[in-house]
N, C-alpha and C positions, 0 to 999 in steps of 0.2 A: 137590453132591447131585444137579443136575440132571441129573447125566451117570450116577451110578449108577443111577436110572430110566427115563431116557430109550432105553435101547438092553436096555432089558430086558423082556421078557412076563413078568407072575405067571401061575401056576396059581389063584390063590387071592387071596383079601383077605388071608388067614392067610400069608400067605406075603410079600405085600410088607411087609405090618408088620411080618414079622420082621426083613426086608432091612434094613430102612428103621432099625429101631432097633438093630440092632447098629450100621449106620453111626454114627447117634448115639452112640452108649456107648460106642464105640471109636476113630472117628476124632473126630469132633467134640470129644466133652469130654474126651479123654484125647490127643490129639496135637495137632490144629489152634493155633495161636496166635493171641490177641488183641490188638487195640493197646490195645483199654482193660482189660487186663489187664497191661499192661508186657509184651507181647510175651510172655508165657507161656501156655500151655495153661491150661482152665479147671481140670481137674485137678491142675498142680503148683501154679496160682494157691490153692486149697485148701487143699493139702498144707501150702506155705507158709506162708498166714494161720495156718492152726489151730498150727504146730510155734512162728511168732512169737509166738501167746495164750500157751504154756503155757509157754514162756521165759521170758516177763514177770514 
């Protein structure tokens, strides 16, 4: 994250928060992996639980 802001000027306040939260929404909870997620993104971590509920 650091480096997505770090080497960048906003215009705006409106502007880095939008930076900032596509980063979020996009790379963070749909690609990044976690170890306490079993090494999966927090998004397929999701996907999975809810597709394992309704198997049951």
């Amino acid at each position: 994250m650091s480096e997505l802001i770090c080497h960048q000027r906003f215009a705006t306040q409106e502007q880095a928060r939008l930076v900032i939260s596509e980063y979020i929404e996009i790379f963070y909870n749909r690609q990044r992996t976690q170890a306490r997620l079993g090494y999966l993104s927090p998004a397929v971590f999701t996907q999975r639980f809810y597709l394992d509920r309704t198997a049951a």
